[in-house]
C-alpha positions in Angstrom: -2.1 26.4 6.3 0.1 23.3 7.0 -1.6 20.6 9.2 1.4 18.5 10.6 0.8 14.8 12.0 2.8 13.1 14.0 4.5 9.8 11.7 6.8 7.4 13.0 10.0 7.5 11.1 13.3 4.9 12.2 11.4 3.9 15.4 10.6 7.4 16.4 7.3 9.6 16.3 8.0 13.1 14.3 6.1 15.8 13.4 5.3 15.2 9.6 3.5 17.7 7.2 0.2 16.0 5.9 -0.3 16.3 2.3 -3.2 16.7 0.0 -2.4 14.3 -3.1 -4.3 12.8 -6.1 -4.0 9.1 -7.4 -2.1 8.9 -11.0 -2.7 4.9 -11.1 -3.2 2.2 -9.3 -2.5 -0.9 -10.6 -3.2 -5.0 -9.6 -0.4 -7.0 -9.5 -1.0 -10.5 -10.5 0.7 -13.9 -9.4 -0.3 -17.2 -10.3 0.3 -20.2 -7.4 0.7 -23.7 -7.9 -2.9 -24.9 -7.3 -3.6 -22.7 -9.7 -5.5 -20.0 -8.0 -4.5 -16.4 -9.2 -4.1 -13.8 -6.1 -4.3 -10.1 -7.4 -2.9 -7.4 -4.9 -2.1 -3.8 -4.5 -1.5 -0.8 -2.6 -3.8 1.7 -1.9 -2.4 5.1 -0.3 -4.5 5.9 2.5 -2.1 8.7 3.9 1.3 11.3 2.5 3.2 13.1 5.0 6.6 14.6 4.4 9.4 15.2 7.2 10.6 18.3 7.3 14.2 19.0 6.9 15.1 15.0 6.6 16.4 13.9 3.2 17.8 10.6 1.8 21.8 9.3 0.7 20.0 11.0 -2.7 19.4 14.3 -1.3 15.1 13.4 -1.6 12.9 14.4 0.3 11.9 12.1 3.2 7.6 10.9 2.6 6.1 8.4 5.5 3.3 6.9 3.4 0.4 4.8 5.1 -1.6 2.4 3.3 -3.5 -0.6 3.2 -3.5 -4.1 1.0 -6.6 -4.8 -1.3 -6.4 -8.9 -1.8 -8.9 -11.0 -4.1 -8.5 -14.3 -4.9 -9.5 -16.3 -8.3 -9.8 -19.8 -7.2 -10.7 -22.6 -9.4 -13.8 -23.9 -8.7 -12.7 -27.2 -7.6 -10.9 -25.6 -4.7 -14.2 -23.1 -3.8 -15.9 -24.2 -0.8 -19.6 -25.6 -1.9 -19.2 -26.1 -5.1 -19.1 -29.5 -6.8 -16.6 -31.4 -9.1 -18.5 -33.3 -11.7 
């Protein structure tokens, strides 16, 4: 049985079909900043819902995903609070 959700799609709440899915990967992405700290960051897919009967220029399927940002930080330890430069 379909469980539908209500998703906000181009500023307006539809009724979206809430899908079961299955994480293939999930990978970090890495940048390195000027101080020379390293911030890692990715997605993780909390939440799949497909529109029905809405598709894209391509002819694809229209998805409203929800998700969060998983941030860590790897500072060098003369810029971590506490920690002293000898």
């Amino acid at each position: 049985m379909e469980r539908t959700i209500k998703v906000l799609l181009e500023g307006k709440i539809v009724e979206g079909i809430d899908l079961d899915f299955k994480t293939l990967k999930e990978e970090w992405n890495e940048y390195q900043v000027t101080d020379g700290s390293i911030i890692r960051m990715k997605v993780v897919v909390t939440n799949i819902a497909k529109v029905p009967d809405k598709y894209d220029n391509a002819g694809n399927p229209i998805y409203v995903v929800k998700s969060s940002n998983v941030l860590t930080v790897l500072a060098p330890e003369k810029l971590r609070k506490g920690t002293e430069v000898s």
